[in-house]
ZALO-88355 format. One record per atom (N, C-alpha, C): atom name; x, y, z. Coordinates in nm, 4 decimals. Example, Ala and Ser with C-alpha at 12.3 -4.5 7.8 and 13.67 -1.06 7.14 Angstrom:
REM residues 2
<site><name>N</name><X>1.3190</X><Y>-0.5690</Y><Z>0.7800</Z></site>
<site><name>CA</name><X>1.2300</X><Y>-0.4500</Y><Z>0.7800</Z></site>
<site><name>C</name><X>1.3200</X><Y>-0.3300</Y><Z>0.7800</Z></site>
<site><name>N</name><X>1.2850</X><Y>-0.2250</Y><Z>0.7080</Z></site>
<site><name>CA</name><X>1.3670</X><Y>-0.1060</Y><Z>0.7140</Z></site>
<site><name>C</name><X>1.2900</X><Y>0.0030</Y><Z>0.7870</Z></site>
END
This chain:
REM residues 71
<site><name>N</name><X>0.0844</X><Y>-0.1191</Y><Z>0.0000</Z></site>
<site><name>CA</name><X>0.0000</X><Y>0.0000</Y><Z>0.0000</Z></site>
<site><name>C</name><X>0.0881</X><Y>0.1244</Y><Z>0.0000</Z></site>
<site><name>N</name><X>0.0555</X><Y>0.2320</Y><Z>-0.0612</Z></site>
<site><name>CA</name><X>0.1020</X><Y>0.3418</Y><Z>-0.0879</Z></site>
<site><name>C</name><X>0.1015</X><Y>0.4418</Y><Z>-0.0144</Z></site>
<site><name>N</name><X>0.2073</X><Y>0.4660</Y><Z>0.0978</Z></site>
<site><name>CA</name><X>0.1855</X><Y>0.5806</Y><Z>0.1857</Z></site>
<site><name>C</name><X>0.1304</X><Y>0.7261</Y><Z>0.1829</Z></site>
<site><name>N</name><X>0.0807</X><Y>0.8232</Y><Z>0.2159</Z></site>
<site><name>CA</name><X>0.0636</X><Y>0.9246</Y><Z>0.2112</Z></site>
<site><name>C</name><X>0.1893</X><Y>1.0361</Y><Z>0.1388</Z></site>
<site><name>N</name><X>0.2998</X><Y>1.0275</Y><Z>0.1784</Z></site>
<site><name>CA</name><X>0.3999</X><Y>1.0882</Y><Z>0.1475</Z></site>
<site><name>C</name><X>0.4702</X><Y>1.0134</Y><Z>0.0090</Z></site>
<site><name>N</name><X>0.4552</X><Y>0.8900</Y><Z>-0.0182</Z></site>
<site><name>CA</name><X>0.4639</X><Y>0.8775</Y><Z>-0.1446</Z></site>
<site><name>C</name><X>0.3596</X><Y>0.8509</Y><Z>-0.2654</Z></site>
<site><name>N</name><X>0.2779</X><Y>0.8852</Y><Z>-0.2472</Z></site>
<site><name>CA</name><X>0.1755</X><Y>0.9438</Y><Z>-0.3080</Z></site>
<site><name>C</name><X>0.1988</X><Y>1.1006</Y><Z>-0.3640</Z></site>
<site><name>N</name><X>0.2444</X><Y>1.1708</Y><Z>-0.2307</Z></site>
<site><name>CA</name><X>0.2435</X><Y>1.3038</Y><Z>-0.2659</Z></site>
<site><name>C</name><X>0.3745</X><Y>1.3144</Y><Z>-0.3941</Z></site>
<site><name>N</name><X>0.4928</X><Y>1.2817</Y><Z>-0.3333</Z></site>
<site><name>CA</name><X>0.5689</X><Y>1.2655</Y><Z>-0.4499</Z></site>
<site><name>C</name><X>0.5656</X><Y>1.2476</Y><Z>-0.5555</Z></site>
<site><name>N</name><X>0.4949</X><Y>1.0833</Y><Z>-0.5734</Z></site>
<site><name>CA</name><X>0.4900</X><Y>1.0629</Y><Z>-0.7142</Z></site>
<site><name>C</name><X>0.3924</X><Y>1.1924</Y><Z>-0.8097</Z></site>
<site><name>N</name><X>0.2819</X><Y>1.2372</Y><Z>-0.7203</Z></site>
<site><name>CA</name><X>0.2327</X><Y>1.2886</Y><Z>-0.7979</Z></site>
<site><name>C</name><X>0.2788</X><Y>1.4415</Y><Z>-0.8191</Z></site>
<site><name>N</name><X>0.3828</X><Y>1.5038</Y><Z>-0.7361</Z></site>
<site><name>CA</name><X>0.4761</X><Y>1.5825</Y><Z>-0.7395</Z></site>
<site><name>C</name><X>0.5566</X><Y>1.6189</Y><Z>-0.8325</Z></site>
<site><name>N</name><X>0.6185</X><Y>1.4779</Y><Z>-0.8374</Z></site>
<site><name>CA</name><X>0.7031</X><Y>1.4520</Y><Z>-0.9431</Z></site>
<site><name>C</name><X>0.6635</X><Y>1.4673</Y><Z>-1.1037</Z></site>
<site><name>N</name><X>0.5284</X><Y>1.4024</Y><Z>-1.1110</Z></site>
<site><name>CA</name><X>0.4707</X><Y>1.3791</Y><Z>-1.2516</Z></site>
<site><name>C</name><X>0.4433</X><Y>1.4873</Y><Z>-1.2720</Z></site>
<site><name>N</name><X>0.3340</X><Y>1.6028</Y><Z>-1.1831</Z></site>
<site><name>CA</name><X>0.2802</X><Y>1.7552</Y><Z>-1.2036</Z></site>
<site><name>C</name><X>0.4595</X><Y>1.7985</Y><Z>-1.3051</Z></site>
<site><name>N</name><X>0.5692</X><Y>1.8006</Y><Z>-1.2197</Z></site>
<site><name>CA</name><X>0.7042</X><Y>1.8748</Y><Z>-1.2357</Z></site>
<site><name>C</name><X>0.7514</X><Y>1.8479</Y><Z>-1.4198</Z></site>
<site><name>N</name><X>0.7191</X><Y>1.7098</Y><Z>-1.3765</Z></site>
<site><name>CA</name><X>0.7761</X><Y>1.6477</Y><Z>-1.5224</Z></site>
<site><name>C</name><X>0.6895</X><Y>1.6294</Y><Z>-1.7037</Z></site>
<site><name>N</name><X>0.5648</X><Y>1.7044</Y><Z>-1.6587</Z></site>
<site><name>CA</name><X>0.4569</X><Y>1.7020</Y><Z>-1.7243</Z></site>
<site><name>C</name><X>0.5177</X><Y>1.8481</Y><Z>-1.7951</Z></site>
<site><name>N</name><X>0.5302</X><Y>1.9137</Y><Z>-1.9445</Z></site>
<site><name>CA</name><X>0.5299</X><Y>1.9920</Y><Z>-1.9857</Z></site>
<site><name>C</name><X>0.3889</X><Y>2.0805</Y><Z>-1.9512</Z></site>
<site><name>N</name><X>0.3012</X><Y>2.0236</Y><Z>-1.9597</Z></site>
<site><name>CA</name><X>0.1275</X><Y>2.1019</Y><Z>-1.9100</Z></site>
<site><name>C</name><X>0.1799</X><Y>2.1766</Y><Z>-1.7530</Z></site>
<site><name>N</name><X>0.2157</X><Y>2.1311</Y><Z>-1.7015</Z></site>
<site><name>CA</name><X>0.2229</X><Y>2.1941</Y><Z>-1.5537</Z></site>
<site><name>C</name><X>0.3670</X><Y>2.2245</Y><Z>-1.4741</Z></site>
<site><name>N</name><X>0.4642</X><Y>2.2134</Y><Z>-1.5763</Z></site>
<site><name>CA</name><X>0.6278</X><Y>2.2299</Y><Z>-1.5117</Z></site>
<site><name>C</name><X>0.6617</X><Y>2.3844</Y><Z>-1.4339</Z></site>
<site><name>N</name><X>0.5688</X><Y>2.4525</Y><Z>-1.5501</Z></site>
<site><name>CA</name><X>0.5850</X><Y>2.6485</Y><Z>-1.4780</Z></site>
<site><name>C</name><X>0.5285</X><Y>2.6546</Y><Z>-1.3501</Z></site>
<site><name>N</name><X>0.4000</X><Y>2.5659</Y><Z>-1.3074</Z></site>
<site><name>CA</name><X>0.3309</X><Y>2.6329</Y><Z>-1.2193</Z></site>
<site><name>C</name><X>0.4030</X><Y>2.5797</Y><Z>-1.0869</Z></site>
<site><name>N</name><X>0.2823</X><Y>2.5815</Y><Z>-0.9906</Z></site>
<site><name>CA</name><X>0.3568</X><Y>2.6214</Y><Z>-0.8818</Z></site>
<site><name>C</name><X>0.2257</X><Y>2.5773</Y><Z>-0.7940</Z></site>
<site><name>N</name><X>0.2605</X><Y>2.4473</Y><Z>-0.7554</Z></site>
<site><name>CA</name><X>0.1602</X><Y>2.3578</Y><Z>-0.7119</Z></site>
<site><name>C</name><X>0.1863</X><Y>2.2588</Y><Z>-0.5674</Z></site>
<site><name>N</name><X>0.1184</X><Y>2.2955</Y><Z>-0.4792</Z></site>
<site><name>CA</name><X>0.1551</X><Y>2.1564</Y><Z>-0.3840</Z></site>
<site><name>C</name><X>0.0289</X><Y>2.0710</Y><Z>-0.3873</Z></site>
<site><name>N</name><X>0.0987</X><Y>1.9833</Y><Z>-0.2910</Z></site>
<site><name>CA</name><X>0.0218</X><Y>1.8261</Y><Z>-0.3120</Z></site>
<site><name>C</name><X>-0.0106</X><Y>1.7787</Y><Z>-0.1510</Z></site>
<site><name>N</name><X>-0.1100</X><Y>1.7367</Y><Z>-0.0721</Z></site>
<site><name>CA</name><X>-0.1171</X><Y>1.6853</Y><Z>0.0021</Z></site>
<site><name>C</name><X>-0.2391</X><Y>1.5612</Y><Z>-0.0160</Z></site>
<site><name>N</name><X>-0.1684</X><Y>1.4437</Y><Z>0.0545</Z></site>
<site><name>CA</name><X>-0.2313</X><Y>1.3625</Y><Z>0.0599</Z></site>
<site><name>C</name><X>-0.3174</X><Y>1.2961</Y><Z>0.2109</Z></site>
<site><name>N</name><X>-0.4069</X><Y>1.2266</Y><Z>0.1840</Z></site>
<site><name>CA</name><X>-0.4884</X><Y>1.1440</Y><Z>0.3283</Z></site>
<site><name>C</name><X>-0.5687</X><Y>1.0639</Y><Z>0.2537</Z></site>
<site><name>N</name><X>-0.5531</X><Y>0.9335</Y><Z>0.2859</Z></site>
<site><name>CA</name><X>-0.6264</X><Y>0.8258</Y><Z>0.2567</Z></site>
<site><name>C</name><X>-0.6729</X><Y>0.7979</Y><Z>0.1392</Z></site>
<site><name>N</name><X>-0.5504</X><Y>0.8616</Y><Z>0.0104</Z></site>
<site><name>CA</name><X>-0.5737</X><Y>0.8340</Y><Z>-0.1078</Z></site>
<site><name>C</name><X>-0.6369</X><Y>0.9470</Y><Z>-0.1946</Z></site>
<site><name>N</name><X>-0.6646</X><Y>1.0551</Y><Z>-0.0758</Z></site>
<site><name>CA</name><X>-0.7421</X><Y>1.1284</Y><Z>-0.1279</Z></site>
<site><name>C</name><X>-0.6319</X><Y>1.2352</Y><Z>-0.1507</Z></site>
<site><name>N</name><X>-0.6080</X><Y>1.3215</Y><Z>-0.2601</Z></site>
<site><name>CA</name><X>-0.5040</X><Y>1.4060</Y><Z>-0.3016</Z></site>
<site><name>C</name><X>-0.5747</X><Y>1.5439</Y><Z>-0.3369</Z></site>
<site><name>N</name><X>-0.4799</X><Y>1.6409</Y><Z>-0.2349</Z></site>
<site><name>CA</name><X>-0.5839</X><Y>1.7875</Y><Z>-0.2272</Z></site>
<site><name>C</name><X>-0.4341</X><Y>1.8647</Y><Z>-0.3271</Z></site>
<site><name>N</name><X>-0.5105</X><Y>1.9289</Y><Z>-0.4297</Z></site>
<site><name>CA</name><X>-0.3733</X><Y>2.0196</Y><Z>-0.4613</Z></site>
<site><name>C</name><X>-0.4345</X><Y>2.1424</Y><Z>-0.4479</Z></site>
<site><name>N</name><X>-0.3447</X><Y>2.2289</Y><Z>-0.4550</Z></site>
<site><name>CA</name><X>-0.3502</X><Y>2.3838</Y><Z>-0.4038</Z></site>
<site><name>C</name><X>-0.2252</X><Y>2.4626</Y><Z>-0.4768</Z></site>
<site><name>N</name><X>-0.2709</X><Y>2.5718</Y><Z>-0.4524</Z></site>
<site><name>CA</name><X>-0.1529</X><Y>2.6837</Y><Z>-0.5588</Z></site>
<site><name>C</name><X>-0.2192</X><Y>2.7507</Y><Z>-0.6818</Z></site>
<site><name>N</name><X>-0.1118</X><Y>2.7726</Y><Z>-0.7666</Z></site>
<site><name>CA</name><X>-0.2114</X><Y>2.8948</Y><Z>-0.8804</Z></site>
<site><name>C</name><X>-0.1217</X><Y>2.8771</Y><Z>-0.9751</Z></site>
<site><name>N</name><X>-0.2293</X><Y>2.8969</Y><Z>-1.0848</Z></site>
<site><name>CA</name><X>-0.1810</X><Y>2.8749</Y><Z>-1.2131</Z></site>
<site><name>C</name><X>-0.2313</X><Y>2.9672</Y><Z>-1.3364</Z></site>
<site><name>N</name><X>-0.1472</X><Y>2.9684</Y><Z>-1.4314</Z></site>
<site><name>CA</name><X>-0.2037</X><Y>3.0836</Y><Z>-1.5479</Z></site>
<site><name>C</name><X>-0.3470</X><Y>3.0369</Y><Z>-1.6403</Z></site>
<site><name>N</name><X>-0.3676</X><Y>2.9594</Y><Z>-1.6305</Z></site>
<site><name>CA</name><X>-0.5054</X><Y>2.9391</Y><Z>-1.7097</Z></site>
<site><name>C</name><X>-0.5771</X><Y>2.7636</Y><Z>-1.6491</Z></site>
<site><name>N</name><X>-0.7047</X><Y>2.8083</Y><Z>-1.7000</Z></site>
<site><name>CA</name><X>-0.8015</X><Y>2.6882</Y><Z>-1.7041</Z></site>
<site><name>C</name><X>-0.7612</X><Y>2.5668</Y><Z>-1.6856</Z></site>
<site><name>N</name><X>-0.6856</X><Y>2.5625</Y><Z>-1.8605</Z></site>
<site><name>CA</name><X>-0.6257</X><Y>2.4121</Y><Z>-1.8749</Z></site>
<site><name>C</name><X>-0.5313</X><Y>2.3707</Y><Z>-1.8010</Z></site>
<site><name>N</name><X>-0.4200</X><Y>2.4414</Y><Z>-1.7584</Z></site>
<site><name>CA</name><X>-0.3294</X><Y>2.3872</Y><Z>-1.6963</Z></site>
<site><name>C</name><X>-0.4119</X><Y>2.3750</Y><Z>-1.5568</Z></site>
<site><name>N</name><X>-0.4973</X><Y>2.4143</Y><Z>-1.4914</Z></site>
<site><name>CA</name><X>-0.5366</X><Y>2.3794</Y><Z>-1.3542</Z></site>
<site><name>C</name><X>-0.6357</X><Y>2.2302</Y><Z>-1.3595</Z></site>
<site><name>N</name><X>-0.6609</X><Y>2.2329</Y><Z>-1.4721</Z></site>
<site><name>CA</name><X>-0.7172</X><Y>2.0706</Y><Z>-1.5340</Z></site>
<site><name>C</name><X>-0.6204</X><Y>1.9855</Y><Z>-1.5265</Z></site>
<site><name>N</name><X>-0.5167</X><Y>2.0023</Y><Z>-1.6134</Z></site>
<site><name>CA</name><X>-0.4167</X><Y>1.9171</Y><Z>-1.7139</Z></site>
<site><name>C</name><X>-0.3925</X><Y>1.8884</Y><Z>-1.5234</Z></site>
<site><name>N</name><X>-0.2989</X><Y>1.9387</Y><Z>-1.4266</Z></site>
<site><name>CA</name><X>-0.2826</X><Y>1.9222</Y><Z>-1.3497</Z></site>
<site><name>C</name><X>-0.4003</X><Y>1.7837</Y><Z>-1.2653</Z></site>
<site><name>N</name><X>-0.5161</X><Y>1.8275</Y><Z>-1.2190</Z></site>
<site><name>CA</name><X>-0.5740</X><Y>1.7438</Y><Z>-1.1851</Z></site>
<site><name>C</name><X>-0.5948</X><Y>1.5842</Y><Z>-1.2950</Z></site>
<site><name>N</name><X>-0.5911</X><Y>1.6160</Y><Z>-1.4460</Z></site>
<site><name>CA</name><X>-0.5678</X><Y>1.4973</Y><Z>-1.4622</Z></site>
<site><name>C</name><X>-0.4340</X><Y>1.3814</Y><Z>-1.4231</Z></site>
<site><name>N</name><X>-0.3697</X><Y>1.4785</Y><Z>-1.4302</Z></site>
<site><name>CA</name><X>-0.2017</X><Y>1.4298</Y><Z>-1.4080</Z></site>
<site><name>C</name><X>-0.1999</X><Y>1.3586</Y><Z>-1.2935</Z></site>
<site><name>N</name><X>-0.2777</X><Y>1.4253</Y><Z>-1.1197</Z></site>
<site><name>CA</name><X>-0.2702</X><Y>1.3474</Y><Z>-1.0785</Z></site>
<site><name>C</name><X>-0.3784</X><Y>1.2266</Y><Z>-1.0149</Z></site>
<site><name>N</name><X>-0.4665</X><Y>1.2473</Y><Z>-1.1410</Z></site>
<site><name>CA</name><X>-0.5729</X><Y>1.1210</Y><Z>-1.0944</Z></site>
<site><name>C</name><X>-0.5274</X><Y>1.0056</Y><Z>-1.1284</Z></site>
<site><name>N</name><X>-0.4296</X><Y>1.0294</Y><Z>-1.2647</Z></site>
<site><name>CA</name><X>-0.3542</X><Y>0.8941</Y><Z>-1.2899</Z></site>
<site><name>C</name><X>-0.2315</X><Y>0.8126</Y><Z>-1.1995</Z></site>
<site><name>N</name><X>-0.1903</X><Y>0.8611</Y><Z>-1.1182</Z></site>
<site><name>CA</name><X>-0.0942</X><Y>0.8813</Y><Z>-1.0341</Z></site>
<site><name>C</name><X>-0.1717</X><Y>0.7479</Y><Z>-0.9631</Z></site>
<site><name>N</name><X>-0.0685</X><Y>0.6201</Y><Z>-0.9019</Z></site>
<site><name>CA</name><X>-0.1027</X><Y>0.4753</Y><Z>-0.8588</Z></site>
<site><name>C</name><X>-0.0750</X><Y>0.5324</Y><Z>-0.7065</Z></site>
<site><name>N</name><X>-0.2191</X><Y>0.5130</Y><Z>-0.6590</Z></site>
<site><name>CA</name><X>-0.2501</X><Y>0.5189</Y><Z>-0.4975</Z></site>
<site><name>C</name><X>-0.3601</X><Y>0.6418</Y><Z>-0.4890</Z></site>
<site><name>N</name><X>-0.3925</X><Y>0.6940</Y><Z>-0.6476</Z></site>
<site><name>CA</name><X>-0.5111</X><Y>0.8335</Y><Z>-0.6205</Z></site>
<site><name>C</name><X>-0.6329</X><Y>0.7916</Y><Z>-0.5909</Z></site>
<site><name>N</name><X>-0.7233</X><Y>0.7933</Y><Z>-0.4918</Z></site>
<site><name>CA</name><X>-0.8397</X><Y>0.7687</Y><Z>-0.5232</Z></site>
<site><name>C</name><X>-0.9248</X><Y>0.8752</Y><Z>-0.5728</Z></site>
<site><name>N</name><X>-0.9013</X><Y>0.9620</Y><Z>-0.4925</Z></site>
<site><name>CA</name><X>-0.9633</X><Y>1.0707</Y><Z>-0.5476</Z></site>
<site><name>C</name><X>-0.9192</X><Y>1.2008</Y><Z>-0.5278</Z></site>
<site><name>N</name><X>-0.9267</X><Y>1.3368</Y><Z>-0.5997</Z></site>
<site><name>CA</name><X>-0.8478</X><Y>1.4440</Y><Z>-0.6267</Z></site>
<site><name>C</name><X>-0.9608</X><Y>1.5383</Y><Z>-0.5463</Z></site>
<site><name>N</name><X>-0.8992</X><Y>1.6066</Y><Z>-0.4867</Z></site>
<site><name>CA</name><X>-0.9489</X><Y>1.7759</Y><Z>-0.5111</Z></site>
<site><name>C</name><X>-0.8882</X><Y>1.8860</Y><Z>-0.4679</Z></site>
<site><name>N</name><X>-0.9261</X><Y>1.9427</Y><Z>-0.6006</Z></site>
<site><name>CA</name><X>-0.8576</X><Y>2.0415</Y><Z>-0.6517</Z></site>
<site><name>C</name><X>-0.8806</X><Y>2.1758</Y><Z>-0.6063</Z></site>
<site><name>N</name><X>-0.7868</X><Y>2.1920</Y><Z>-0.5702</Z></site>
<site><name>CA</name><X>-0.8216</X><Y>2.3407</Y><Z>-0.5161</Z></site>
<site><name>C</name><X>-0.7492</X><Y>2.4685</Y><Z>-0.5610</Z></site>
<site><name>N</name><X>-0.6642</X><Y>2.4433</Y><Z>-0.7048</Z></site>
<site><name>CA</name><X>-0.6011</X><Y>2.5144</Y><Z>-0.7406</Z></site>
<site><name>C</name><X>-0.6545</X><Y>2.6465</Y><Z>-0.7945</Z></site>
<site><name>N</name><X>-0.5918</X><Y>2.7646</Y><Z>-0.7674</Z></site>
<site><name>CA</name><X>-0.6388</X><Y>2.8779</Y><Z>-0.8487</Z></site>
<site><name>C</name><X>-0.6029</X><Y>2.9729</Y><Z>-0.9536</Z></site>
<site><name>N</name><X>-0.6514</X><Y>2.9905</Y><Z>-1.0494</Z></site>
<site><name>CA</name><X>-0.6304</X><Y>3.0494</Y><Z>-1.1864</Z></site>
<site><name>C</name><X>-0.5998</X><Y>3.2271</Y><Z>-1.1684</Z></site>
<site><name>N</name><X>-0.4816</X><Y>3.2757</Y><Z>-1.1560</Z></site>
<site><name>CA</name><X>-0.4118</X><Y>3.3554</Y><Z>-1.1785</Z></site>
<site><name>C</name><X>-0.5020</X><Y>3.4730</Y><Z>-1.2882</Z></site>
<site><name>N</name><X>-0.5229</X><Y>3.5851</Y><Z>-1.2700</Z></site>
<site><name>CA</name><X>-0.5716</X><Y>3.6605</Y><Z>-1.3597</Z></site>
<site><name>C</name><X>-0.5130</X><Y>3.8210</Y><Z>-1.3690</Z></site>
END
């Protein structure tokens, strides 16, 4: 089973390594699978692209997103 803290990583890591979301500026916390991100970003898509990025992420059950779009 997939700890809390490596959860956050991996999906840390992937947000970082993802061209869609490398600029922004995003944290990650995890609890019981459940993955809260937070921070701000320049548009729509990338605050998407992000949440898809880490629903795929092995140990997500479920995301929410709490990121905010920069204007």
């Amino acid at each position: 089973m997939a700890t809390p803290a490596s959860i956050n990583d991996r999906v840390l890591d992937a947000l970082q390594n993802d061209p869609r979301t490398r600029k922004a500026v995003i944290e990650a916390s995890s609890l019981g699978g459940v993955i809260t991100l937070t921070g701000t970003v320049r548009s729509e898509a990338e605050r998407q692209a992000a949440e898809e990025i880490a629903r795929e992420q092995e140990g997500v059950l479920s995301v929410m997103n709490e990121i905010k779009v920069s204007r």
